[in-house]
C-alpha positions in Angstrom: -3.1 16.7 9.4 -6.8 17.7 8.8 -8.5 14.4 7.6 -10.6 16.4 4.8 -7.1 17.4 3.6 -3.7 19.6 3.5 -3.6 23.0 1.8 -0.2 23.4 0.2 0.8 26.5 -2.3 2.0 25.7 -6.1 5.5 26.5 -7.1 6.4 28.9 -10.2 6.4 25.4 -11.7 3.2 24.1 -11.1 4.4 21.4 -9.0 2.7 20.4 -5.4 4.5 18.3 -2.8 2.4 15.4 -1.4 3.1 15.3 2.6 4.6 12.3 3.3 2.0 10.2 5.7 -0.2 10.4 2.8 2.3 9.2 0.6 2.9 6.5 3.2 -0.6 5.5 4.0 -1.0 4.6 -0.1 2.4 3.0 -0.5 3.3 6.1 -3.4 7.0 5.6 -3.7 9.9 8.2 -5.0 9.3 7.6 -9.1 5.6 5.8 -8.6 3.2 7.1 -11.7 0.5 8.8 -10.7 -3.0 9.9 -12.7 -3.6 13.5 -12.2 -7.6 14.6 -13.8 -9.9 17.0 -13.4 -13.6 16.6 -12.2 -16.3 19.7 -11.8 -13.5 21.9 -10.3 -11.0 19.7 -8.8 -8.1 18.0 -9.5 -7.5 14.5 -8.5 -4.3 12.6 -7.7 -4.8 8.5 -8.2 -1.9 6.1 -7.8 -1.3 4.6 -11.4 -0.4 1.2 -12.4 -0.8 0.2 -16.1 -1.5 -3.3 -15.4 -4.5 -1.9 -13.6 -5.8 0.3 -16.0 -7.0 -1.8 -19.1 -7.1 -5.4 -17.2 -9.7 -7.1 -19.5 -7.3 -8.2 -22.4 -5.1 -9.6 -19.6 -7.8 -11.4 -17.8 -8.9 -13.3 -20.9 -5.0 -14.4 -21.9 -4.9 -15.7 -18.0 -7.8 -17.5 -17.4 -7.6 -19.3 -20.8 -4.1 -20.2 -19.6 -5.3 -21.4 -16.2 -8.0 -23.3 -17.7 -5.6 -24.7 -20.3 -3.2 -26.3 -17.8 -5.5 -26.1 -15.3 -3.2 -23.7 -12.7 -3.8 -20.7 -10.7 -2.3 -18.1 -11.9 -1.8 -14.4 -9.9 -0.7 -11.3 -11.2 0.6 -9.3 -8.1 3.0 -5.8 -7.6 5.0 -4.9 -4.2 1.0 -4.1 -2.7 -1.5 -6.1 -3.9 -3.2 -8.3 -6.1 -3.7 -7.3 -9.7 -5.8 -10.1 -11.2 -5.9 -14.0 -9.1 -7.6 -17.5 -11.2 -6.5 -19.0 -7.7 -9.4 -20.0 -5.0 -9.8 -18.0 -2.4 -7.4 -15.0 -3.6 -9.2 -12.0 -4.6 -8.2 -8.8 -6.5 -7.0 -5.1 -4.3 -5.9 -8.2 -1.4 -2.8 -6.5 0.2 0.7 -9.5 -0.1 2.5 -9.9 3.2 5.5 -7.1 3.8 7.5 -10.6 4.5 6.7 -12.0 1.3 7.7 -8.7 -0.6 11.0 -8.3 1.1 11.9 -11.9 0.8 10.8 -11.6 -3.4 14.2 -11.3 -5.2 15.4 -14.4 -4.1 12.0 -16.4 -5.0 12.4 -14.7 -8.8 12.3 -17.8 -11.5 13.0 -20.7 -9.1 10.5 -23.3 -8.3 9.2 -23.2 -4.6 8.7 -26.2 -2.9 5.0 -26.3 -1.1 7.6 -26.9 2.4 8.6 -23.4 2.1 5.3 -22.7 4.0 5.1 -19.3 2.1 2.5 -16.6 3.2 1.6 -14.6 -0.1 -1.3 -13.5 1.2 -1.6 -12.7 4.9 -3.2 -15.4 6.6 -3.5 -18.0 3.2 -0.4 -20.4 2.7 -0.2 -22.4 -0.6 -0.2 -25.8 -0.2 1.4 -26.3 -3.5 4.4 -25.4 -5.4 5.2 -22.5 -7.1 6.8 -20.4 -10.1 7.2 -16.5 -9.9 8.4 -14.7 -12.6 9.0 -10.8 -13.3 6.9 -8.6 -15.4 9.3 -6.7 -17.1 8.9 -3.6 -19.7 11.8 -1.7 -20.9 13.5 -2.1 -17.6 11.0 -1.2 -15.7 9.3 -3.7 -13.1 5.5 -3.3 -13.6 4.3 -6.9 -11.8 4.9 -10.2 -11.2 3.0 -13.6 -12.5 2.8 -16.0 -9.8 2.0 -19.8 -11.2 0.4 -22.6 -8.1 0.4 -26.5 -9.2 0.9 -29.4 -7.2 4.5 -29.5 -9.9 5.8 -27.1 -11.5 7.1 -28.1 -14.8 9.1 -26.9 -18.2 5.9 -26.4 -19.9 4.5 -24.5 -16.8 7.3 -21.9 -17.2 7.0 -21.8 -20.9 3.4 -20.8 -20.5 4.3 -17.7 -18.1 7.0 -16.6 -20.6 4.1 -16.9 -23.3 2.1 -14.8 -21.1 4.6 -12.5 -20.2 5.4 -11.6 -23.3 2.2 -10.6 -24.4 1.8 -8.5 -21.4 5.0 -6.9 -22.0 3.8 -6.6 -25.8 0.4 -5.1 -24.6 1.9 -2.7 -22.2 4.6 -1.3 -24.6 1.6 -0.3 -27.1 
């Protein structure tokens, strides 16, 4: 594979199959959205992910929640980091393939800091945590990841609260 590119013809339906070590070197799985647009004369492919597209509204309903309760708060999906109010966590950082495969069984239960859990390739949380699907007409679009030193009722409260508006936002 030429690294400038692949030349591949157009069916009768104008569709065009993306090799598969490209599709494996960005992570594009079977039924993944993907942003097609034009620029000058060519046509550009871009992974999509709503979460990622109009993040501002999001950011503001997160960090005045983390500032509220005074939490981190991180909004991930099965590659990386969407938005993080936690120290040291920074937005496009890849999560660890071990955290990803091990995820179902974390969903909505509070996660002692003994767990030892590796979000983030080389940064382990010293405190507990909440994760908690981001859900849209059936559809898994994220998770919201909360870190205190204890997780409460009110602590879960405040990510449903926050889910729903994102769930809200992203419907519209």
């Amino acid at each position: 594979m030429k690294e400038t590119g692949v030349v591949r013809r157009l069916d009768e339906l104008g569709r065009v199959v993306i090799p598969k070590e490209i599709r494996k070197r960005l992570k594009i799985k079977n039924g993944d959205m993907v942003d097609i647009f034009t620029k000058d004369e060519f046509i550009i492919l871009q992974k999509y992910h709503p979460l990622k597209q109009d993040i501002l509204p999001i950011k503001s309903i997160l960090e005045a929640v983390s500032k509220q309760m005074n939490v981190g708060l991180l909004i991930f999906d099965d590659s990386s980091v969407i938005y993080s109010t936690v120290k040291g966590i920074k937005t496009g950082e890849m999560i660890s393939a071990d955290f990803i495969k091990r995820l179902p069984s974390f969903l909505e239960k509070e996660l002692s800091s003994r767990l030892d859990l590796e979000v983030i390739p080389g940064h382990k949380f010293e405190k507990d945590l909440y994760i908690e699907r981001i859900l849209v007409n059936y559809e898994t679009y994220g998770y919201i990841l909360v870190v205190d030193d204890m997780i409460t009722k009110k602590h879960k409260e405040s990510i449903e609260l926050v889910n729903e508006y994102m769930k809200h936002f992203l419907q519209n």
